[in-house]
C-alpha angles and dihedrals in degrees: 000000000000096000093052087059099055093045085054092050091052092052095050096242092118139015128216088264094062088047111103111259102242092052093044089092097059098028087059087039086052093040091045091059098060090051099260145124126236088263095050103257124117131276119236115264109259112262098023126088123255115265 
């Protein structure tokens, strides 16, 4: 499920509000990973300041 999340998230269907509470962990460390925020958008570079 987890992955389907996060596959909603990227496509812009959910965001990390709409995902149930006890999968949002894993669903923002996935996310994370790919360089993204819970609502699908990315995640300032490391270092630099956010736009």
């Amino acid at each position: 499920m987890v992955a389907i999340y996060v596959a909603l998230i990227i496509y812009g269907r959910r965001t990390i509000d709409t995902v149930p509470r006890h999968l949002r962990d894993a669903v923002l460390a996935d996310l994370k990973a790919l360089g993204l925020d819970g609502y699908g958008k990315a995640l300032p570079a490391e270092g630099k300041p956010a736009e």
